[in-house]
C-alpha positions in Angstrom: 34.9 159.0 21.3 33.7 161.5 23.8 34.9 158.6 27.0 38.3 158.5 25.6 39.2 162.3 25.6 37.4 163.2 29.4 34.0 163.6 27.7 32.2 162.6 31.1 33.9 166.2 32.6 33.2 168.4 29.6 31.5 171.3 31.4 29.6 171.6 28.0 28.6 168.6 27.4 27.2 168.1 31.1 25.4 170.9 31.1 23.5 170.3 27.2 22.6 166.7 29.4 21.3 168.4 32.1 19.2 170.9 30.2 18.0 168.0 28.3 16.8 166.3 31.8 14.9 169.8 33.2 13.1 170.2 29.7 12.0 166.4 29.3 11.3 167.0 33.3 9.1 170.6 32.1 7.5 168.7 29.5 6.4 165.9 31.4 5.8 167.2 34.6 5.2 171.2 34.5 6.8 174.0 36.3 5.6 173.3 39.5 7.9 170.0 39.4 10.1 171.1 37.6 11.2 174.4 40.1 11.9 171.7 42.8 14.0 170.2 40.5 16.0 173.0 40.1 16.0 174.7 43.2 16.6 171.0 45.0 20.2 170.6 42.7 20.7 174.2 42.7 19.5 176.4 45.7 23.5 176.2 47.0 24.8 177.8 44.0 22.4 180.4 43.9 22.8 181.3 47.7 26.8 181.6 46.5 25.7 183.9 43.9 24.8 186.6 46.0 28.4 186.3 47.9 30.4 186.4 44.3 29.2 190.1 43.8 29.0 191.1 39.9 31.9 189.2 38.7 30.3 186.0 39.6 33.4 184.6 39.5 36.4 184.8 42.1 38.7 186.2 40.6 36.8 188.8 39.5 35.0 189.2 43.5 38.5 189.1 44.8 40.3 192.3 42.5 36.6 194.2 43.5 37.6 193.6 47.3 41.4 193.9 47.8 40.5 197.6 45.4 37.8 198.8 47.7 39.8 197.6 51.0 43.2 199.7 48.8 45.2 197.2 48.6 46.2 197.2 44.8 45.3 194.6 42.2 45.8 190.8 43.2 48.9 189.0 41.1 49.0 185.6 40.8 52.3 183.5 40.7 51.9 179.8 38.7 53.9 177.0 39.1 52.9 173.9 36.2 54.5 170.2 37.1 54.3 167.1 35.1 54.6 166.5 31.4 53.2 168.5 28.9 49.8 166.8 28.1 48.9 165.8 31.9 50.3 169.2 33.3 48.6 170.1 37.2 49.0 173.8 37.6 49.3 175.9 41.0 48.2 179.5 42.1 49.0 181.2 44.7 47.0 184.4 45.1 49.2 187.6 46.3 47.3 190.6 47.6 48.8 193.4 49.0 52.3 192.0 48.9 50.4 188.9 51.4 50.2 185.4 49.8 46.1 184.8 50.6 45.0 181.3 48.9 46.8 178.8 46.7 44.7 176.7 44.3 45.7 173.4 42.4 43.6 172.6 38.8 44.3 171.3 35.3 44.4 174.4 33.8 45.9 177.8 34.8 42.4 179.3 35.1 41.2 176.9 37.2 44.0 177.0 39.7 44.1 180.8 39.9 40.2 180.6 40.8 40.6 178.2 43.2 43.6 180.4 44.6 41.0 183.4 44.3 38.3 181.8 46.5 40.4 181.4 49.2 42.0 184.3 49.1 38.7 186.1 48.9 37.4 184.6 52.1 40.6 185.0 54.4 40.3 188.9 53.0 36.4 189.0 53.1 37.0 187.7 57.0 39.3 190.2 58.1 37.6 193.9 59.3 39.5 196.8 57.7 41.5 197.6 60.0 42.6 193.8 60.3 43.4 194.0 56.4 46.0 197.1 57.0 47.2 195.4 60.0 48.0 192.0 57.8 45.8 190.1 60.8 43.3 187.5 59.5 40.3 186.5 61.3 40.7 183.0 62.9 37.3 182.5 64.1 36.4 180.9 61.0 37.3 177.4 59.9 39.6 177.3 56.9 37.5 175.7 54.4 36.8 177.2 50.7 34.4 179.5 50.3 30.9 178.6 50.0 31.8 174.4 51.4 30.1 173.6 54.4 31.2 171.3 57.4 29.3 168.0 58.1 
C-alpha cells in the first residue's frame, strides 16, 4: 500500500502521525510535557520562522527582498533529467540578471525553493550597496540557510 508508493515521505501522512504522538503525549502527560516535546523537536524551525518574514516560505522571502533591495522580481530557470516517472528537477534562482542559488528536488517546487533559500541568504548577506555593486559577502560559510555547522 502506502510503503509501495513513498508513503513513509508523504508530508501528510507524517505529520497526521506526529499529531497523533503530541495528543496521545497531551493526554497522557499534560501540557507541561507535552511543550518540551514540542519545543525540543521544534524550537529550530520556529527560530527559522522569524527569518522567512510573512511568506514563510522562500520563495515568497526572497521576491519580498530582491523588491525592497530594487532589483526586479526573481525568475527561475528549470532543467528536469531522467525519465518521466523518476524525473530530479533543478532551479537555479536569477535575481537581478545574477544567478543567486541552484536547488535540486523531485518536484519543480521543491527545487525552486531550495534554489530560493540560497539565493535569499547570498542576497540577505550582502549590504545594499554590495547588492548594486553585484559583491556578495564572503564572510559567511556557504551553507543553506537556516543549517548549522558541527
Amino acid at each position: 500500500g502506502e510503503e509501495m508508493t513513498g508513503g513513509r515521505d508523504k508530508a501528510s501522512i507524517l505529520a497526521d502521525g506526529l499529531e497523533s504522538l503530541f495528543g496521545a503525549v497531551f493526554l497522557d502527560h499534560g501540557l507541561d510535557i507535552s511543550r518540551d516535546i514540542i519545543l525540543a523537536i521544534f524550537d529550530d524551525v520556529i527560530g527559522k520562522a522569524g527569518k522567512l518574514g510573512a511568506g514563510l516560505d522562500w520563495k515568497t522571502s526572497l521576491q519580498e527582498l530582491s523588491s525592497e533591495r530594487e532589483l526586479g522580481p526573481p525568475q527561475y530557470q528549470i532543467t528536469s533529467t531522467g525519465p518521466d516517472h523518476d524525473k530530479e528537477f533543478t532551479a537555479t534562482a536569477v535575481v537581478g540578471g545574477e544567478d543567486l542559488g541552484t536547488g535540486v528536488g523531485r518536484s519543480k517546487k521543491e527545487a525552486e525553493q531550495k534554489a530560493a533559500a540560497l539565493a535569499w541568504d547570498v542576497l540577505n548577506n550582502r549590504s545594499g550597496a554590495e547588492s548594486e555593486a553585484g559583491e556578495p559577502d564572503t564572510s559567511k560559510s556557504g551553507e543553506e540557510p537556516g543549517t548549522e555547522s558541527a
